[in-house]
Short mmCIF file of the C-alpha atoms (twelve columns), coordinates in Angstrom:
data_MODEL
# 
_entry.id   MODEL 
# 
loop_
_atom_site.group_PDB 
_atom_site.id 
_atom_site.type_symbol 
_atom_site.label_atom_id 
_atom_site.label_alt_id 
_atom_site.label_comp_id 
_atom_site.label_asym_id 
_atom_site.label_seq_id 
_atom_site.Cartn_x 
_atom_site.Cartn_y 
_atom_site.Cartn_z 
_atom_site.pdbx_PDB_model_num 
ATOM 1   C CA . UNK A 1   0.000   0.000   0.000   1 
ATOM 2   C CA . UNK A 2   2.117   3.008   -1.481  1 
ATOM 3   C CA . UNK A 3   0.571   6.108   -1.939  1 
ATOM 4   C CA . UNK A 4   1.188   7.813   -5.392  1 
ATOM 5   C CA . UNK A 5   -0.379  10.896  -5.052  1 
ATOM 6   C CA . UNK A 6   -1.333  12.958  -1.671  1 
ATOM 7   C CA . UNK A 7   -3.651  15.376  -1.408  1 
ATOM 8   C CA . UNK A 8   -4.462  16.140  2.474   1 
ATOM 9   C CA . UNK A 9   -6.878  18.098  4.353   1 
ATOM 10  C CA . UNK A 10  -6.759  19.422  8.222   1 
ATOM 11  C CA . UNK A 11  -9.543  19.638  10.159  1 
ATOM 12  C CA . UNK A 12  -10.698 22.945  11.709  1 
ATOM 13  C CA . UNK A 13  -11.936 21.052  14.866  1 
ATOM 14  C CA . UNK A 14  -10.590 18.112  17.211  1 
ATOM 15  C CA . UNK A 15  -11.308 14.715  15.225  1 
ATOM 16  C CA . UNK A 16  -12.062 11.651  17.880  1 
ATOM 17  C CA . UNK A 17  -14.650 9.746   16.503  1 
ATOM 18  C CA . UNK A 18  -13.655 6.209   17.262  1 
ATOM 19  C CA . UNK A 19  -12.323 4.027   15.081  1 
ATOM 20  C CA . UNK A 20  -15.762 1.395   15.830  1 
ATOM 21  C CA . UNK A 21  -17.893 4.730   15.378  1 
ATOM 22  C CA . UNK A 22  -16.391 5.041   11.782  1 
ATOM 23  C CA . UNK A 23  -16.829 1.322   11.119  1 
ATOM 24  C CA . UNK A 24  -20.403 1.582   11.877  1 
ATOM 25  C CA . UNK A 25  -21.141 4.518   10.425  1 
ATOM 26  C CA . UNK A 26  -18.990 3.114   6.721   1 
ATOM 27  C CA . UNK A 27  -21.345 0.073   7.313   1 
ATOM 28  C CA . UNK A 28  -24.479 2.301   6.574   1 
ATOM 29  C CA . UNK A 29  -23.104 2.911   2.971   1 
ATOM 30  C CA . UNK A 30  -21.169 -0.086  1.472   1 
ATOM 31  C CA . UNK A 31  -20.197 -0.961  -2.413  1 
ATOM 32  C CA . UNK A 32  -23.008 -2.568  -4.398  1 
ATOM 33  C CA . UNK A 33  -22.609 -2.955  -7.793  1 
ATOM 34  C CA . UNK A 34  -24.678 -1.617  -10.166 1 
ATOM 35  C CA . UNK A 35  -27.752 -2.814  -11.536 1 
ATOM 36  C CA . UNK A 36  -28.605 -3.609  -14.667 1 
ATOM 37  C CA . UNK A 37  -29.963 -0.375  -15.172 1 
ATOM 38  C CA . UNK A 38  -27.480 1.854   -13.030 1 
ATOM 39  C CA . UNK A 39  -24.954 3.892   -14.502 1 
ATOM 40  C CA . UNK A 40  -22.662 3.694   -11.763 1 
ATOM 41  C CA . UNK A 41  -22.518 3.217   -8.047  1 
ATOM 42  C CA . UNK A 42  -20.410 4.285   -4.973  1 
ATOM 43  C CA . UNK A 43  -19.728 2.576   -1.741  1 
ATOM 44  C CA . UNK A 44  -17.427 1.741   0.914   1 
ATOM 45  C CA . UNK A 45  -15.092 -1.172  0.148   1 
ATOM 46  C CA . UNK A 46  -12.353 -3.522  2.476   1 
ATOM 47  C CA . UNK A 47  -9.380  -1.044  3.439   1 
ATOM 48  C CA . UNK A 48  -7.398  -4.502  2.965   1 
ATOM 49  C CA . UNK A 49  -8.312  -6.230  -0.441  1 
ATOM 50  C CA . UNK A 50  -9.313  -9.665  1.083   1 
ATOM 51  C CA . UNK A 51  -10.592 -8.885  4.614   1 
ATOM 52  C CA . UNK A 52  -13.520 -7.783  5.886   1 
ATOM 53  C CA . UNK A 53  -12.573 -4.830  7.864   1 
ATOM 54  C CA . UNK A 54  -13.766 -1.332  6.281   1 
ATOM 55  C CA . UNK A 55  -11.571 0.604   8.764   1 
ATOM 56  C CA . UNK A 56  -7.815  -0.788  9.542   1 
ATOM 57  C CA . UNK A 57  -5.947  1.215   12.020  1 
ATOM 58  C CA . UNK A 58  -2.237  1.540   12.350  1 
ATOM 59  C CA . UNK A 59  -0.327  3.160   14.131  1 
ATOM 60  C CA . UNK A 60  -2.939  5.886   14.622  1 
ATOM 61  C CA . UNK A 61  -3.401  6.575   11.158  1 
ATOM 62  C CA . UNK A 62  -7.153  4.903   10.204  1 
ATOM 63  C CA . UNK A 63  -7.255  3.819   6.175   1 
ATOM 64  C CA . UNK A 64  -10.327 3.325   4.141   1 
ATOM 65  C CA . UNK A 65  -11.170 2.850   0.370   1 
ATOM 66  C CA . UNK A 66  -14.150 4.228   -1.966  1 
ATOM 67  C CA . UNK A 67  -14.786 1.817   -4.609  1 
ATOM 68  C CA . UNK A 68  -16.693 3.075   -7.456  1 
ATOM 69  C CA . UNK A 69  -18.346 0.811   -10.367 1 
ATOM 70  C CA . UNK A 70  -19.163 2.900   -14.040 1 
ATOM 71  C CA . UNK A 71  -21.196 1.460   -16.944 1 
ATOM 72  C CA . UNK A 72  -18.670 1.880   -19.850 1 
ATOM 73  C CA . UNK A 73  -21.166 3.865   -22.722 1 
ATOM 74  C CA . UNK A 74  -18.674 4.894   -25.426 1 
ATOM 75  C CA . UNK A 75  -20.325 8.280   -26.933 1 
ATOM 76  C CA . UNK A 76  -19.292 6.823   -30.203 1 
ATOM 77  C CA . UNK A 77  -21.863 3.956   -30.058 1 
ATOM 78  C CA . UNK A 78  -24.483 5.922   -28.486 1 
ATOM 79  C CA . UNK A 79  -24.162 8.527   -31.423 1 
ATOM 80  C CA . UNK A 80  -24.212 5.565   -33.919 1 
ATOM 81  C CA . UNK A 81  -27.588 4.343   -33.028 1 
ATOM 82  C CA . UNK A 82  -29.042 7.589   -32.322 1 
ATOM 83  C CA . UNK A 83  -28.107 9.237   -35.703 1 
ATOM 84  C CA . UNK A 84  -29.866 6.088   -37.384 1 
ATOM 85  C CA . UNK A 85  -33.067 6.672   -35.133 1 
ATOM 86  C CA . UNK A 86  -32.889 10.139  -35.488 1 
ATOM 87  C CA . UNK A 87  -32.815 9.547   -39.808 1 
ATOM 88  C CA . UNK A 88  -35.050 7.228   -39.787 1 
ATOM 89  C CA . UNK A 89  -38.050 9.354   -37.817 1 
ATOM 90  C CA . UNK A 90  -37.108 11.855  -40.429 1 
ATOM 91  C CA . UNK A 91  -37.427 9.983   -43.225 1 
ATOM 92  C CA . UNK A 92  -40.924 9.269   -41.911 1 
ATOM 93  C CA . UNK A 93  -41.623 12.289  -40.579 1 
ATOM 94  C CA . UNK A 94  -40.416 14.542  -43.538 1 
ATOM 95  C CA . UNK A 95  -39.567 17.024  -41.293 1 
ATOM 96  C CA . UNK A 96  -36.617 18.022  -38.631 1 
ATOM 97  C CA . UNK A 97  -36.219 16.237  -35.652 1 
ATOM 98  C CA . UNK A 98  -35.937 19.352  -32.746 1 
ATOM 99  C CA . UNK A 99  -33.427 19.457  -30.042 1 
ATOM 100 C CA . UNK A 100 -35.676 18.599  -27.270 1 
ATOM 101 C CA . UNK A 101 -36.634 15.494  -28.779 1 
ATOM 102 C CA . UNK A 102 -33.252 14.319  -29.878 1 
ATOM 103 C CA . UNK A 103 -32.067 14.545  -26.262 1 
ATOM 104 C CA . UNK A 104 -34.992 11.911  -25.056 1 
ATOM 105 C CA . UNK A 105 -34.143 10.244  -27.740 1 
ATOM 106 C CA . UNK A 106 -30.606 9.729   -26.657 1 
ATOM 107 C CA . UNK A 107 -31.441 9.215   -22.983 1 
ATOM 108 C CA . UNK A 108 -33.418 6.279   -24.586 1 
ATOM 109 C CA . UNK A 109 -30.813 4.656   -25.963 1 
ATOM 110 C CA . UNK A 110 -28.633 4.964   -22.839 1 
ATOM 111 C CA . UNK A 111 -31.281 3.441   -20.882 1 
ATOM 112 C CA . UNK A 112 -31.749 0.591   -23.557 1 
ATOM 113 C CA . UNK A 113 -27.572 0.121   -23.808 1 
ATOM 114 C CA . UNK A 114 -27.225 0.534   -19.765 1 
ATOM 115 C CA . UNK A 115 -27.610 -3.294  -19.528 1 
ATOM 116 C CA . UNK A 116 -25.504 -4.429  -22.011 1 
ATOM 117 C CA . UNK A 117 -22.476 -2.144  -21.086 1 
ATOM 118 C CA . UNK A 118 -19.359 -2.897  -19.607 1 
ATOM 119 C CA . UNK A 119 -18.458 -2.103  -16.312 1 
ATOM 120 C CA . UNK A 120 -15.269 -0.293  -14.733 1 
ATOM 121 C CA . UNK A 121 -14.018 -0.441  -11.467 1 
ATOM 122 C CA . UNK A 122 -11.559 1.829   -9.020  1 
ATOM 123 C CA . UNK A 123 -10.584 2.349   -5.416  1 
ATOM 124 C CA . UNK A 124 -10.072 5.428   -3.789  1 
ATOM 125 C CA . UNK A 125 -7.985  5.022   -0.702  1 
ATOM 126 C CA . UNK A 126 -7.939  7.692   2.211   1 
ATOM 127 C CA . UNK A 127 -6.414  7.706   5.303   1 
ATOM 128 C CA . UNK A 128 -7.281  9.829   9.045   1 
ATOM 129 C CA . UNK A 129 -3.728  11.164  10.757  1 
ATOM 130 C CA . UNK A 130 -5.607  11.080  13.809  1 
ATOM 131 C CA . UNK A 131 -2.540  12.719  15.748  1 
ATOM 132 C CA . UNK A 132 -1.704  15.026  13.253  1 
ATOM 133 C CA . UNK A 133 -5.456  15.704  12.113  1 
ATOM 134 C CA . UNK A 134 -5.628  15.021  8.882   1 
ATOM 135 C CA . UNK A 135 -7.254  12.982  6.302   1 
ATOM 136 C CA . UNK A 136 -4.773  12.046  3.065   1 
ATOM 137 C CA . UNK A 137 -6.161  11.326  0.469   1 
ATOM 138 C CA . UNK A 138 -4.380  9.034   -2.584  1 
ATOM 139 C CA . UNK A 139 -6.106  11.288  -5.533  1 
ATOM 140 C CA . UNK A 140 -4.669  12.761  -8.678  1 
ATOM 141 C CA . UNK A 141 -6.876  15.692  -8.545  1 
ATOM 142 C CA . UNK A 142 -8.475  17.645  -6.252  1 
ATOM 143 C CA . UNK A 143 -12.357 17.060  -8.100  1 
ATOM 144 C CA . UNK A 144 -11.541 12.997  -7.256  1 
ATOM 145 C CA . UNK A 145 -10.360 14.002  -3.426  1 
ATOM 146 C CA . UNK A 146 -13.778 15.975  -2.699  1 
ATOM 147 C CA . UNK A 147 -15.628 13.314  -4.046  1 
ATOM 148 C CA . UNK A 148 -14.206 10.767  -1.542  1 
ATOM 149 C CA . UNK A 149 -14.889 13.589  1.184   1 
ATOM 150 C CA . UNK A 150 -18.075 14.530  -0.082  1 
ATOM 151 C CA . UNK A 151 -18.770 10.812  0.528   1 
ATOM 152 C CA . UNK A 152 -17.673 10.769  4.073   1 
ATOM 153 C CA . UNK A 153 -19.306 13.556  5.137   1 
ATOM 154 C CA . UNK A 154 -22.582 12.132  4.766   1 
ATOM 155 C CA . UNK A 155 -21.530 9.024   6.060   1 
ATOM 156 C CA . UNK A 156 -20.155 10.380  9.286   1 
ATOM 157 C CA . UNK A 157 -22.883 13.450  9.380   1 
ATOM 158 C CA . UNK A 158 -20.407 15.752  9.869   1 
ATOM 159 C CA . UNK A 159 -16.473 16.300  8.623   1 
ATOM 160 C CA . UNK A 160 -14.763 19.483  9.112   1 
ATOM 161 C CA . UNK A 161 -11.940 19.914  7.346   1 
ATOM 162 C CA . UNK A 162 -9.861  21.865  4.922   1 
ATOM 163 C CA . UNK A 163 -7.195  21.629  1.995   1 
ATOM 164 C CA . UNK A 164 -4.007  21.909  3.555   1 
ATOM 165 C CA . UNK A 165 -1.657  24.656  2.522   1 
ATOM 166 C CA . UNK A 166 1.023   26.560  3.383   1 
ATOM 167 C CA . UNK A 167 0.272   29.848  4.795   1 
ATOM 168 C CA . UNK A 168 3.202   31.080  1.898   1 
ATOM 169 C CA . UNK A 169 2.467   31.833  -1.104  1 
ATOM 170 C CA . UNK A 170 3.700   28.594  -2.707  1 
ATOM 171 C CA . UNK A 171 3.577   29.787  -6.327  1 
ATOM 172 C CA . UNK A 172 6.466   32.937  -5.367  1 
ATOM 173 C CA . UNK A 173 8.266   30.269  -3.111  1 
ATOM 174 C CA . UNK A 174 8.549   27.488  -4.988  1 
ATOM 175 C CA . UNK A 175 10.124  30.003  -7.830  1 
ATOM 176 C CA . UNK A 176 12.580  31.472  -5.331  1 
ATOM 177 C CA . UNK A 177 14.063  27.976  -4.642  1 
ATOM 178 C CA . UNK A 178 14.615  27.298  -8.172  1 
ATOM 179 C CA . UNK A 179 16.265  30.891  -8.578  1 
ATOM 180 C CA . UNK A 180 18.188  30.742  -5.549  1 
ATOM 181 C CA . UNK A 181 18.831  26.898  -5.264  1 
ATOM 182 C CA . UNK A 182 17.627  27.159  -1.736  1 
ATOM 183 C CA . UNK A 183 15.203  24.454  -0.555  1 
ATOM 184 C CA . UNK A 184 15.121  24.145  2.991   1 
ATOM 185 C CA . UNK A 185 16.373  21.448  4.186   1 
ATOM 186 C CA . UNK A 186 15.426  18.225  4.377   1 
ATOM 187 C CA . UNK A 187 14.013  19.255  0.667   1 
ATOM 188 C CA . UNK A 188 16.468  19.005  -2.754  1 
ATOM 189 C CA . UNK A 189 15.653  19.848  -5.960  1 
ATOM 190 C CA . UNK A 190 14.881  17.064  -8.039  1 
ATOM 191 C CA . UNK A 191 14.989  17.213  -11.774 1 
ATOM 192 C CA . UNK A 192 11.544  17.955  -12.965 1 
ATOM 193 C CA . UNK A 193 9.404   21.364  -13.128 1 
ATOM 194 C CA . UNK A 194 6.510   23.545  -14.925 1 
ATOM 195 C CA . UNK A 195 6.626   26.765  -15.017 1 
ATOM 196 C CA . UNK A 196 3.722   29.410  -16.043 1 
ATOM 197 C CA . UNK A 197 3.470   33.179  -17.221 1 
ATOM 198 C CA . UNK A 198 1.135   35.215  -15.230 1 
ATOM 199 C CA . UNK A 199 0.394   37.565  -17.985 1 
ATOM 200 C CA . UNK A 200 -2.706  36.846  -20.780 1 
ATOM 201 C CA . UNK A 201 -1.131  34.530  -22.478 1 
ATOM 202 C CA . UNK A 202 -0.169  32.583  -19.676 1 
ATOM 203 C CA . UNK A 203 2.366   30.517  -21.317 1 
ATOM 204 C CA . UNK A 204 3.981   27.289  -19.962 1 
ATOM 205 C CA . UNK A 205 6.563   25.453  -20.105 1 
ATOM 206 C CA . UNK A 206 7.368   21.564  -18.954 1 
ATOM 207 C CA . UNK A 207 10.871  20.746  -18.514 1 
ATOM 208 C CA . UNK A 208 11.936  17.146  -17.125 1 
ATOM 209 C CA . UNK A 209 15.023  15.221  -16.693 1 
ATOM 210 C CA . UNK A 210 17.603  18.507  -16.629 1 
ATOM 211 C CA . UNK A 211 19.582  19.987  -14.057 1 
ATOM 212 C CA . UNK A 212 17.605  22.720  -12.447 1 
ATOM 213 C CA . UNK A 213 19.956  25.045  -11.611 1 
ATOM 214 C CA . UNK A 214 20.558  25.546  -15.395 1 
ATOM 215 C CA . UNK A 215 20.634  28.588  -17.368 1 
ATOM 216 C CA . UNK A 216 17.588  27.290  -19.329 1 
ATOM 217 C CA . UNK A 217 15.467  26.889  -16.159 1 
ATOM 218 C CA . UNK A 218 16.798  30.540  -15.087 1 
ATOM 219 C CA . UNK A 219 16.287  31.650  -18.443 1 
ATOM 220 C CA . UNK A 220 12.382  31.349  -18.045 1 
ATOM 221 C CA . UNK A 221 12.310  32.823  -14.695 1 
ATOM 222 C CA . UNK A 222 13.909  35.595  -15.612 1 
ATOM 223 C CA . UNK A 223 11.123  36.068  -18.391 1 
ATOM 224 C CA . UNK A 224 8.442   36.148  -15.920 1 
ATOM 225 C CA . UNK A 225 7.278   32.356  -15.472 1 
ATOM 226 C CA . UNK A 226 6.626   31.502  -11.982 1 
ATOM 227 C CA . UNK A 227 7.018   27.365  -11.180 1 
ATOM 228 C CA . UNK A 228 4.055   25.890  -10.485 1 
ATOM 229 C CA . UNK A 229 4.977   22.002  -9.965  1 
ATOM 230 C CA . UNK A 230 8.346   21.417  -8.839  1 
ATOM 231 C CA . UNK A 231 9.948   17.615  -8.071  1 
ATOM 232 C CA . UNK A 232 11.634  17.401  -4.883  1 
ATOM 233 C CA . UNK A 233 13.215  15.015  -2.485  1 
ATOM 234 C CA . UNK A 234 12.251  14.285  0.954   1 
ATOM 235 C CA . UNK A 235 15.170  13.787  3.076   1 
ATOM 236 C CA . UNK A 236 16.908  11.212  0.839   1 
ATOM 237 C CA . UNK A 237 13.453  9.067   0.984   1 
ATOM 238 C CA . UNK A 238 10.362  9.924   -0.895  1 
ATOM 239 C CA . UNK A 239 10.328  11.571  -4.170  1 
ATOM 240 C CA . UNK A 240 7.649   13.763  -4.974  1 
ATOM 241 C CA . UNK A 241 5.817   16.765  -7.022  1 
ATOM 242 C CA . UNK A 242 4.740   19.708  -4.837  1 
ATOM 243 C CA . UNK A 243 2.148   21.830  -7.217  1 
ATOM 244 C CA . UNK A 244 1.747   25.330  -5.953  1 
ATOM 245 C CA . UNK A 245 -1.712  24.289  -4.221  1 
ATOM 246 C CA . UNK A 246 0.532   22.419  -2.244  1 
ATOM 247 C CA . UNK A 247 0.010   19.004  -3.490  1 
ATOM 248 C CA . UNK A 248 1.521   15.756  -3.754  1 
ATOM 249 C CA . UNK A 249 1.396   14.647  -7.324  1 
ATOM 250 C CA . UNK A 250 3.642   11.384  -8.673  1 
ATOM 251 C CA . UNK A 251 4.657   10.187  -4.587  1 
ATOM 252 C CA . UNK A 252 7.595   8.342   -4.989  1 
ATOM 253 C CA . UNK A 253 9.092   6.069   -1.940  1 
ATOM 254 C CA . UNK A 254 12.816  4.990   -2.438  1 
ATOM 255 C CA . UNK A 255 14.264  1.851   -1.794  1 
ATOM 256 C CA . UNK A 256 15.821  3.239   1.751   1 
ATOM 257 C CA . UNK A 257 12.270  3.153   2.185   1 
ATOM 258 C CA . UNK A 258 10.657  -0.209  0.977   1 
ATOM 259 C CA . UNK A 259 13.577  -2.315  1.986   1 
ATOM 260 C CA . UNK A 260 13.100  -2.348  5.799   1 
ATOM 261 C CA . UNK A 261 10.108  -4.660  4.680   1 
ATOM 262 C CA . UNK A 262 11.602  -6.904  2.464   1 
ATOM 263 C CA . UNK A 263 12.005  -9.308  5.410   1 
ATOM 264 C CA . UNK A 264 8.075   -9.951  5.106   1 
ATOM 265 C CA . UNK A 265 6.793   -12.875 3.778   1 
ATOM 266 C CA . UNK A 266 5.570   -11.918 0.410   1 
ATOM 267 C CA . UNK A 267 2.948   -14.710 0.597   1 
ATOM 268 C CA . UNK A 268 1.513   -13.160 3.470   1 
ATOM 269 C CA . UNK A 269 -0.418  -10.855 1.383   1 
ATOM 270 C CA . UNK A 270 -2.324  -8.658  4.089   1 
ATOM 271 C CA . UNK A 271 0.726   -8.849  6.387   1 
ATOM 272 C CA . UNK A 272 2.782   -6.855  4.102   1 
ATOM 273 C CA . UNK A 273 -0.446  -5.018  2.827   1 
ATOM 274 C CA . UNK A 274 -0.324  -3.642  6.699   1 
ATOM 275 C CA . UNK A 275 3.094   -3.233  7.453   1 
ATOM 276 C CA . UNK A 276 3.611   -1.208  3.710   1 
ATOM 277 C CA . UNK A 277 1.211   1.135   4.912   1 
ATOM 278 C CA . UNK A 278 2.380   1.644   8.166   1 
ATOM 279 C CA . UNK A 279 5.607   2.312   6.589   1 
ATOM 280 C CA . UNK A 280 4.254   4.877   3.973   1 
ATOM 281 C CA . UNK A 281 1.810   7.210   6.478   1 
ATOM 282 C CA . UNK A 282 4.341   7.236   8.833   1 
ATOM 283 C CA . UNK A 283 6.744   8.237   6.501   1 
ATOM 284 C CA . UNK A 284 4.498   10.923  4.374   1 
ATOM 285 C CA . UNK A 285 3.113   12.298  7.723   1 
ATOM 286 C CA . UNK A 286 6.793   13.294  8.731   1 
ATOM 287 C CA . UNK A 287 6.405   15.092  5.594   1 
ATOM 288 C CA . UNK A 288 3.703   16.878  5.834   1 
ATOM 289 C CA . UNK A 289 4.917   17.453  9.361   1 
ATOM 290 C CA . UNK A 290 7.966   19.484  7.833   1 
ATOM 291 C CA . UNK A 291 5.952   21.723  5.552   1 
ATOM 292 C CA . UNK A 292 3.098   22.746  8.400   1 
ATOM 293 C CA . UNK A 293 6.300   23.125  10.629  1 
ATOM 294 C CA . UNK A 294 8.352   24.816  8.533   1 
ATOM 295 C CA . UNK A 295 5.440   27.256  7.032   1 
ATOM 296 C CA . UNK A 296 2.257   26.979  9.273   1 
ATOM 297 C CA . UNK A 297 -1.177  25.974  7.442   1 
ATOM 298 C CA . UNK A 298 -3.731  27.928  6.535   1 
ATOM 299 C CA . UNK A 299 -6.029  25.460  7.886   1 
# 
């Protein structure tokens, strides 16, 4: 269980709900999948692929999952049979079909396909910090980390919490390290960045794999682009993105990292399952320990 991407949220007001509180509560809304005439469906799934459990707590830090099921609808095959209904009412018709009645016609043909379709599946794993109260959230974008919150806050009645970010302005900041070469420590520069224009034509640019202390990196700062994603290192550990809304985008743990666990028994799925993720929030809550330390959080 490795994170790749970490988007995380404070709450505004002391979290204890209990870990059997959350269980029960989870219970109220787990995964079904979706009917023959459902488009798709949402639920609570096993925090460990093979157990039971929708809540499994280590070391303080309390991880659940979001499964969701689609119907797979290509718009290419709904078009194809509703251009040939639509030309054949015509045809009869000898008139226009209107807008209004092309769209029910379409919603039709969903309904009619819904059955037949393919289905699509995907986990959404979160986790509670619940001493350094937080909820993490694995999520490539923030739209797909609101919509696992969203979720939770109806199943818990209540969840007060915000996007975490720095109280800097991350945007200037992030720039200034490139310029200056002056992360704070335990941060490096990696070897990836994008960089943006503020003006109207809000140019970028996407530069990976180079040296970022080079003249062509310096060259676009001095033209007015301001970074916006920069790559980073974590202490010699974790390998990461940090956009300038101050998230975690491509995670990467190094080996330092993974090997203290290669002693596990690799049959012992749910053994390692537990003591990778142990490893990993510990390890990305030290983290996001050293930002809110290092800059506070608006939260």
């Amino acid at each position: 269980m490795w994170f790749t991407n970490a988007i995380s949220y404070q709450f505004t007001k002391p979290f204890n709900v209990t870990v059997e509180q959350i269980q029960a509560d989870l219970e109220q809304r787990p995964f079904v999948p979706c009917g023959s005439m459902d488009s798709s469906k949402q639920g609570w799934a096993s925090a460990i692929p093979g157990t039971t459990s929708l809540v499994h707590v280590v070391g303080g830090n309390a991880l659940i999952c979001l499964k969701t099921e689609e119907k797979i609808l290509p718009s290419s095959v709904v078009n194809k049979e509703l251009n040939e209904k639509v030309s054949l009412l015509q045809d009869d018709r000898g008139q226009k079909i209107g807008r209004s009645e092309r769209m029910t016609l379409k919603e039709e043909i969903i309904q009619q396909l819904l059955p037949k379709a393919f289905t699509k599946e995907s986990l959404l794993f979160a986790y509670i910090d619940y001493k350094g109260q937080r909820i993490v959230v694995n999520a490539s974008s923030a739209n797909k980390a609101e919509t696992l919150l969203a979720f939770l806050r109806q199943s818990l009645g209540s969840l007060p919490v915000l996007p975490f970010k720095p109280e800097i302005d991350l945007l200037a900041t992030l720039t200034d390290w490139v310029k200056n070469n002056s992360t704070p420590a335990p941060f490096t520069l990696a070897n990836n960045i994008s960089l943006k224009a503020l003006d109207e034509e809000a140019s970028q640019a996407k530069l990976k794999n180079l040296d970022l202390t080079e003249e062509e990196v310096q060259l676009h700062i001095s033209n007015g682009k301001y970074v916006e994603r920069l790559s980073l290192c974590w202490d010699n550990k974790v390998l990461f993105d940090l956009t300038d809304e101050g998230h975690f985008k491509q995670v990467k743990f190094l080996d330092v990292i993974k090997e203290q666990n290669d002693d596990i028994n690799t049959d012992d799925a749910v053994g390692k399952f537990d003591a990778d993720f142990a490893l990993m929030a510990g390890e990305l809550n030290q983290l996001l320990n050293n930002l809110a330390v290092e800059y506070g959080s608006e939260a």
